[in-house]
C-alpha positions as CSV (number, residue, x, y, z in Angstrom):
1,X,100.8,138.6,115.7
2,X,99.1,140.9,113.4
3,X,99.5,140.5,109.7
4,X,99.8,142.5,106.8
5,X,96.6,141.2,104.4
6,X,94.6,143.6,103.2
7,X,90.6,143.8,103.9
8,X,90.0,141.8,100.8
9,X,92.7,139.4,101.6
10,X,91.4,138.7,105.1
11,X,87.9,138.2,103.7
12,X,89.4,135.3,101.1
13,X,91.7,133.8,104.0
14,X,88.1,133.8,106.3
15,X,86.3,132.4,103.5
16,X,89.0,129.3,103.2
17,X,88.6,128.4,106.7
18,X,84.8,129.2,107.2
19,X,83.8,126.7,104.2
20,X,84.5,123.8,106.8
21,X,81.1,124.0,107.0
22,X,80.9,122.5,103.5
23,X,83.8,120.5,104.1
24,X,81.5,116.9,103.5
25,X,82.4,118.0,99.4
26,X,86.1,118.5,100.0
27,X,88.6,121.2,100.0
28,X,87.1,122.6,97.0
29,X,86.2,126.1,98.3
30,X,89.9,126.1,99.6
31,X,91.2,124.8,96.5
32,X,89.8,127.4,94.8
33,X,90.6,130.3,96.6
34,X,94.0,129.1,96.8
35,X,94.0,129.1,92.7
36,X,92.8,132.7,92.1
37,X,94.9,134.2,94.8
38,X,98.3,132.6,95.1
39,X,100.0,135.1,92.8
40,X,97.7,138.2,94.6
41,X,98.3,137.6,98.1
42,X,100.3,135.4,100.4
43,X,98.7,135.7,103.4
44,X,94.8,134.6,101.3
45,X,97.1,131.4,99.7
46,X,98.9,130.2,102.7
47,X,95.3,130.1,105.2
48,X,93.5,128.6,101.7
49,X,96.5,126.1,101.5
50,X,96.3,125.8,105.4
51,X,92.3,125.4,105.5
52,X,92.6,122.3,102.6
53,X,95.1,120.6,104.4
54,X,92.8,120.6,107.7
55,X,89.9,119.6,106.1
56,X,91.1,116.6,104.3
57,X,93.3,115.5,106.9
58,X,90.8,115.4,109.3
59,X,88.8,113.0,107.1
60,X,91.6,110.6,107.5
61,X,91.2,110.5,111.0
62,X,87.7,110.6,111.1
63,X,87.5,107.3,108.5
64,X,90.8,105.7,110.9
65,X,89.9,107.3,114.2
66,X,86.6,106.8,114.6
67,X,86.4,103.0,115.1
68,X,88.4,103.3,117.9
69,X,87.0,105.9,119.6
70,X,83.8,104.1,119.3
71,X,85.1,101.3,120.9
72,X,86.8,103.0,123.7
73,X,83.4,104.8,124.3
74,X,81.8,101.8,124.3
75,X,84.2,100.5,127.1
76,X,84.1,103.5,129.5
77,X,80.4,103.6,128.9
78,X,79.5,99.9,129.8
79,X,82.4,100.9,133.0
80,X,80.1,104.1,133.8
81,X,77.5,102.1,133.8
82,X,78.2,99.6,136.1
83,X,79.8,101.5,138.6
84,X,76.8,103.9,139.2
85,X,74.2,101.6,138.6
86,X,76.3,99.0,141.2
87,X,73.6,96.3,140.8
88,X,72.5,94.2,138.4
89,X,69.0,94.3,138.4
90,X,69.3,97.8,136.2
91,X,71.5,96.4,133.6
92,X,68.9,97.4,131.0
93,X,69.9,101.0,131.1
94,X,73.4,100.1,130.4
95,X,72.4,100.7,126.6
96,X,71.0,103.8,127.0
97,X,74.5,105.0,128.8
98,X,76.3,103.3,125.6
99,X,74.6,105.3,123.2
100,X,74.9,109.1,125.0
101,X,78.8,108.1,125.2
102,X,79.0,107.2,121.5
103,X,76.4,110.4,121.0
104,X,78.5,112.5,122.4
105,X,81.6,111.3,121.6
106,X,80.9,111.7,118.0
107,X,79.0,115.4,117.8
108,X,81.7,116.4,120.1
109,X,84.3,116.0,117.4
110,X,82.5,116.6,114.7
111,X,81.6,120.3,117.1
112,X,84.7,120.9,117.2
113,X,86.0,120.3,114.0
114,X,83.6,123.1,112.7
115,X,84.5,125.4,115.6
116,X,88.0,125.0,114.8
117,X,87.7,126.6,110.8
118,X,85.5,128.8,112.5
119,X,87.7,130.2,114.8
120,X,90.5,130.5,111.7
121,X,88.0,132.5,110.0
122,X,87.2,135.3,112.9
123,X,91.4,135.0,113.2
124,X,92.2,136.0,109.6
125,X,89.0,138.7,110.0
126,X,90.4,140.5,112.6
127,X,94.0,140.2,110.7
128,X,95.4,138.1,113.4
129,X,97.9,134.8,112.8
130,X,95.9,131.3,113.2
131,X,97.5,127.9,112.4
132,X,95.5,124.7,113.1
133,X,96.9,121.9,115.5
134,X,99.0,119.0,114.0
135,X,100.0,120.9,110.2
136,X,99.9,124.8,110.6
137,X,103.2,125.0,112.0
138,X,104.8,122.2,109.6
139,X,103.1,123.4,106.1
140,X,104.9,127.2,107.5
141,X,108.1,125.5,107.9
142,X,107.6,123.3,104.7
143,X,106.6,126.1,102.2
144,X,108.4,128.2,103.9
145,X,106.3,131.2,105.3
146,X,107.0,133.9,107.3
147,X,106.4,137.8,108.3
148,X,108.0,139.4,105.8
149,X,105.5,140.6,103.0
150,X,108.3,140.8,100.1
151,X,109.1,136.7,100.5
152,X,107.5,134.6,98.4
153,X,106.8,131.2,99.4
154,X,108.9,128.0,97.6
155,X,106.3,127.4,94.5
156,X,107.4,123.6,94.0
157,X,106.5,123.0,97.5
158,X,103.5,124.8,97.3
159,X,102.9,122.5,93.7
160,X,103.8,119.0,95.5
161,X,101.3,120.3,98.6
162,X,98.1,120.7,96.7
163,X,99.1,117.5,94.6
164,X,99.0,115.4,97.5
165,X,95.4,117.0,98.6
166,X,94.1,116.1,95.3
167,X,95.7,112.2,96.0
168,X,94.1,112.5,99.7
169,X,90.6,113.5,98.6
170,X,90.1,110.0,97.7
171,X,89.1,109.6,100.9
172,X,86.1,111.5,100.1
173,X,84.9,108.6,97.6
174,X,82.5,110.6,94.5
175,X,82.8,114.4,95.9
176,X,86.5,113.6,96.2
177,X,87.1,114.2,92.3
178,X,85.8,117.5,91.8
179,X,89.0,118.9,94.1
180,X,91.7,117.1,91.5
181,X,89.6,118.3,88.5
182,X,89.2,121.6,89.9
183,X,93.3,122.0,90.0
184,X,93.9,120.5,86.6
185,X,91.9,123.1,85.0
186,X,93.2,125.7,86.5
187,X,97.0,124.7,87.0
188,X,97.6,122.8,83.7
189,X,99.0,125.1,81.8
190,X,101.3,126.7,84.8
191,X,102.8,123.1,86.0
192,X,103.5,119.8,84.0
193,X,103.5,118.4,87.5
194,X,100.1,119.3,88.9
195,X,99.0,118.9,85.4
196,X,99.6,115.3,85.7
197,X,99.2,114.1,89.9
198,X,96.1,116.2,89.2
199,X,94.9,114.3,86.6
200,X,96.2,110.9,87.5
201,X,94.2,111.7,90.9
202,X,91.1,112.4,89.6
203,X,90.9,109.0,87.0
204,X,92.3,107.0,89.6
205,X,88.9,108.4,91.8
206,X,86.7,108.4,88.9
207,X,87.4,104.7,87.9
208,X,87.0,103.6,91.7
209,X,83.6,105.7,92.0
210,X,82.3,104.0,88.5
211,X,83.0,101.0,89.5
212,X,81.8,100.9,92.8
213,X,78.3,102.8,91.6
214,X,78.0,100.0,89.0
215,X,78.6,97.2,91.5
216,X,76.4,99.0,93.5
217,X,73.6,98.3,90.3
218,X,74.6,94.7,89.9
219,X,74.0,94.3,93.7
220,X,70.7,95.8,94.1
221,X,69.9,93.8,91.0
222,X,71.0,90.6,92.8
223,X,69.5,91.2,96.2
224,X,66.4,92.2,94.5
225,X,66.4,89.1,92.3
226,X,66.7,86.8,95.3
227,X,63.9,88.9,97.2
228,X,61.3,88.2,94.8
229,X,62.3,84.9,93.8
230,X,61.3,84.0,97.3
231,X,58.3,85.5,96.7
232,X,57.3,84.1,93.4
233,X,59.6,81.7,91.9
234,X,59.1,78.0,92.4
235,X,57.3,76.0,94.3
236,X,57.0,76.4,98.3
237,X,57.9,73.6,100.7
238,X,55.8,72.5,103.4
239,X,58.4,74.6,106.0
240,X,57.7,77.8,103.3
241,X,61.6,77.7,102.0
242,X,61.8,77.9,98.2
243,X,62.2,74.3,96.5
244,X,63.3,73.4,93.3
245,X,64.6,76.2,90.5
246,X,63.8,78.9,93.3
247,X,65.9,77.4,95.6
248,X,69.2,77.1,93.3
249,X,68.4,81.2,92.1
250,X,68.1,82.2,95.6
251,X,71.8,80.2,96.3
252,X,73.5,82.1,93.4
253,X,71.7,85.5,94.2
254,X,73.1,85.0,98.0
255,X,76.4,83.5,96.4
256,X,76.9,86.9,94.3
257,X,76.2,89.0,97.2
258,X,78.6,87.4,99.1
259,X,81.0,87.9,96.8
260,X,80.7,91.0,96.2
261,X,81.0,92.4,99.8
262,X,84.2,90.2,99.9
263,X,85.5,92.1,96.8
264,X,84.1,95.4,98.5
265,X,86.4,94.5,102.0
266,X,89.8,93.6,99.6
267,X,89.7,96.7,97.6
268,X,88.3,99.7,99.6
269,X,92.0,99.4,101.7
270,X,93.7,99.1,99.1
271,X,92.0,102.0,97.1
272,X,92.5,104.4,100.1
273,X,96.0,102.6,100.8
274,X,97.5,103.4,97.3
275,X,96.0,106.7,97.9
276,X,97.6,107.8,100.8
277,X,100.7,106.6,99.6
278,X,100.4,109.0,96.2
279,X,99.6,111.9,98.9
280,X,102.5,111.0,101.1
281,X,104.8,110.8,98.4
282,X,104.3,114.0,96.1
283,X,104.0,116.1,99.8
284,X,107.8,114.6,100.0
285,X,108.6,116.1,96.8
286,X,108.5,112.5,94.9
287,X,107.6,111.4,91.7
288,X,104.2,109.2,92.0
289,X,102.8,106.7,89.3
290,X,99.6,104.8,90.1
291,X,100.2,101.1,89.1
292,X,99.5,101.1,84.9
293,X,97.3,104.0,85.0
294,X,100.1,106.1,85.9
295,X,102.0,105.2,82.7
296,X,99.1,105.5,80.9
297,X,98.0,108.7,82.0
298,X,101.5,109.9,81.1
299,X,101.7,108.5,77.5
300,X,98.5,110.4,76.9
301,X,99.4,113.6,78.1
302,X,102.7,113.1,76.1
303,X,104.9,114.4,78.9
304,X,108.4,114.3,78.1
305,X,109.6,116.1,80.4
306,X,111.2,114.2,83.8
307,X,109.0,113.7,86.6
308,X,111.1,111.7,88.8
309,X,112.1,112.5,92.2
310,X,113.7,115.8,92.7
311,X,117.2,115.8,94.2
């Protein structure tokens, strides 16, 4: 099907899908183009709105996915192996088999995650209709879109999409804020809604990457103290393990680091957790309040007016 964009508006539509080249920063390129040209051109929004979805989404399932398809590889791999080896005496290369499975399993993808925006890009260049696998179709029933140039697509929906993007580029850990901040700046003064699931997304990422760069300091701190405590603190039994005061430092150093991988473990699912339940919610056209930031966030932004699930 051919559509109606213009040349400029099939170069901005291209550019959307082509930046999944830079897509290890986040939807911003999408984002952006989506800002500047969703009261210029329909056909430019909907692929930018398209191309963010995609390239966040596929994060998710590259951070939930992966695991699993690294064990699965690592299961038809050792399998391979053994059925064309057939003996046991070249069970060392079963390794080498291992890793080419887990190689390829993992370039593939990521291959074909890049051809994939690639291919939208060429689509939207040559003016023809492209939707990615899994959301194309839904986000054109759910804004709604269609073929006829003098429709406009729902603006709420539209709102609540890119509010769950900004929630689901948590994912992204530190590059994931600039995609929120990017949409508060430019959509505050158009929506009180974006204005604050934008913001609320990007403190709620901010405060996790702080933290977790500061814990970061404290550890290296730690690991580093316990390094060269071994080295020079106290006095060195006859088995060379630290005795005395080196010995108790090098406890608490290991203690702390122990700790703080345990905290690490707890609160990374939760973080992404709480996250994807933000994104899931404002997609479904609900209200969504981060537990006391939320009500925070919304005291200082003196919003009076309701937020709370549309009917």
């Amino acid at each position: 099907m051919n559509t109606s964009g213009t040349s400029d508006e099939k170069i901005m539509a291209a550019l959307a899908h082509g930046s999944v080249f830079f897509a290890f920063l986040g939807p911003i390129v999408p984002v952006i183009i989506w800002a500047t040209q969703r009261k210029k051109s329909r056909f430019a929004s909907f692929h930018a709105l398209q191309a963010m979805g995609y390239q966040t989404l596929l994060f998710w399932l590259w951070i939930v996915g992966m695991p699993l398809i690294v064990m699965l590889m690592m299961c038809l791999a050792i399998a391979l192996s053994i059925f064309i080896i057939g003996d046991s005496t070249n069970a060392e290369v079963v390794p080498f088999f291992l890793q080419i499975f887990i190689f390829i399993s993992i370039f593939g993808m990521m291959g074909l995650f890049f051809l994939t925006g690639i291919i939208g890009a060429v689509y939207c260049l040559l003016g023809k209709d492209f939707r990615y696998p899994l959301i194309g179709k839904r986000l054109e029933r759910y804004l709604p879109y269609n073929d006829d140039p003098d429709s406009q697509m729902d603006e709420t929906q539209e709102d609540n999409w890119v509010a769950g993007i900004c929630h689901a580029t948590a994912i992204l850990q530190l590059w994931g804020v600039v995609t929120p901040l990017i949409v508060w700046f430019t959509q505050k003064e158009r929506s009180v809604r974006l204005r604050f699931q934008s913001m609320q997304a990007f403190v709620y990422q901010a405060i996790a990457s702080l933290t977790y760069m500061l814990g970061m300091v404290v550890y290296m701190l730690f690991f580093f103290g316990m390094f060269f405590t071994a080295i020079l603190g106290g006095t060195m039994g006859s088995n060379n393990e630290p005795q005395g005061p080196a010995a108790g430092l090098m406890l608490i150093f290991f203690g702390v680091i122990m700790i703080f991988w345990l905290v690490i473990m707890i609160l990374m699912p939760i973080y992404y957790i709480l996250a994807g339940i933000a994104s899931f919610r404002v997609i479904r056209g609900r209200h969504f309040r981060y537990p006391i930031l939320g009500k925070i966030i919304e005291k200082r932004m003196k919003i009076t007016q309701s937020l709370e699930p549309m009917p």
